[in-house]
C-alpha positions in Angstrom: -2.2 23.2 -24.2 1.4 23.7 -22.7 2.5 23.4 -19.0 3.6 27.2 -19.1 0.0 28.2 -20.5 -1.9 26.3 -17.4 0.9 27.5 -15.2 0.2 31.2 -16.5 -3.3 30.4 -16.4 -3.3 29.3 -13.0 -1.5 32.4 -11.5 -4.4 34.7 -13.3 -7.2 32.5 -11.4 -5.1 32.4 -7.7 -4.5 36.1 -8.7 -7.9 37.2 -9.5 -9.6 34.8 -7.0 -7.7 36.7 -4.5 -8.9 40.2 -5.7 -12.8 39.3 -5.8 -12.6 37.8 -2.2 -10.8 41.0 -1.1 -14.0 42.8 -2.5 -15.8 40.5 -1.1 -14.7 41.1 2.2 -14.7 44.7 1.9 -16.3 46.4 -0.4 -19.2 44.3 -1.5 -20.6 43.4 2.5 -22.5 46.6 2.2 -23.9 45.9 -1.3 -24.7 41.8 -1.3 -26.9 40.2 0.8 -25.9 37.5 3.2 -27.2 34.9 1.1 -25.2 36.2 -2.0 -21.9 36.8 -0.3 -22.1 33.0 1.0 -22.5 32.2 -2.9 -19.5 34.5 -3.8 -17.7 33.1 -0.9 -18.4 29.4 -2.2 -17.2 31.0 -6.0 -13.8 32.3 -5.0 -13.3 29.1 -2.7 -13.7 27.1 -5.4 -11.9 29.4 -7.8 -8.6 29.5 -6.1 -8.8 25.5 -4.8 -9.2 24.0 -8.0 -6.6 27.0 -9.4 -4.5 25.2 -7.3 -5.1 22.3 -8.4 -4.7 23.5 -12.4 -1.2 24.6 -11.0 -0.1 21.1 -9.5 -1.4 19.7 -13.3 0.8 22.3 -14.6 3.8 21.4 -13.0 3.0 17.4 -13.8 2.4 17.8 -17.6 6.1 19.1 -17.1 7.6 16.1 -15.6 5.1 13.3 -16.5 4.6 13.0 -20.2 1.1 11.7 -19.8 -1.6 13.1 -22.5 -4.9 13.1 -20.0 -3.2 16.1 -18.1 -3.7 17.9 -21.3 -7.1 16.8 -20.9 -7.5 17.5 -16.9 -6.6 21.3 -17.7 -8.9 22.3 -20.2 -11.5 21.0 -17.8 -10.3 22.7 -14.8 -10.3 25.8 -17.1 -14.0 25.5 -18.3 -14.9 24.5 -14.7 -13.5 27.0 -13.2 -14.8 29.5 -15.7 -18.1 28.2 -15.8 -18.8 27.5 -11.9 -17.1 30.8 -10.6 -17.8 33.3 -13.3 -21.4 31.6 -13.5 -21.7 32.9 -10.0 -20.4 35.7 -10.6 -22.0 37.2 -13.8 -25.4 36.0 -11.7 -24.3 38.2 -8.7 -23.7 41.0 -11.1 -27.1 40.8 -12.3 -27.1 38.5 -15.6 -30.6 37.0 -16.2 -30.6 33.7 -14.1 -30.8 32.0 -17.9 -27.3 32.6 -17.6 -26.6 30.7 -14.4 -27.1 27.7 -15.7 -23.6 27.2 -16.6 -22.9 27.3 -13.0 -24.1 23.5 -12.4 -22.2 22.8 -15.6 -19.5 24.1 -14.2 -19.4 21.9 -11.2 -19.5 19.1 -13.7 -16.7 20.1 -15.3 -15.0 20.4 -12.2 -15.9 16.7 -11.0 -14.9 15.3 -14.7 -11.2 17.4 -14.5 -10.7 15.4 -11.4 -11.9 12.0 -11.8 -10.1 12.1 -15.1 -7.0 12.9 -13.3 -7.4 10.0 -11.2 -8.1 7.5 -14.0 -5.2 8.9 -15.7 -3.4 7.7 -12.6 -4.7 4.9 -11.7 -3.9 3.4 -14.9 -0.6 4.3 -15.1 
């Protein structure tokens, strides 16, 4: 994957992150309960930080020539996919059998950056 694929990328996570927590702040008090709109709150949070974060790689695989960024995105992607829109699809009513890619997610997640730091480190 190209830096101006993650870059575009990126901007559709920060840009939808931003429109479920508007909902989420507005529209869907009324309709979640408390303990769900924590959840969603915890899904957009880490939606738009680690979007963030696929920006910054974006920017680096520009300027740094070093493969494992390739590497970093696609798990920031799958991460971010899997841990938000797990919680999401859940809080939309998927059977829970589908939640399960939620903790995958967060593996993902952990994985994209510890890879990043290896990557790093051994440079």
């Amino acid at each position: 994957m190209e830096s101006p694929r993650v870059l575009g990328i990126a901007g559709l996570f920060m840009a939808s992150g931003i429109v479920v927590g508007a909902l989420a702040a507005h529209a869907l008090q009324k309709v979640l309960e408390p303990r769900q709109l924590d959840s969603l709150h915890t899904a957009v949070n880490y939606q738009l930080f680690n979007a963030l974060g696929l920006l910054l790689v974006g920017v680096l695989m520009r300027d740094a020539q070093l493969p494992a960024l390739r590497v970093v995105a696609g798990l920031l992607i799958a991460g971010i996919v899997c841990f938000s829109g797990g919680i999401y699809i859940m809080l939309a009513g998927a059977p829970r059998l589908l939640g399960l890619i939620t903790p995958l997610g967060g593996v993902l997640l952990m994985a994209a950056w510890g890879w990043f730091a290896l990557a790093y480190f051994r440079r």
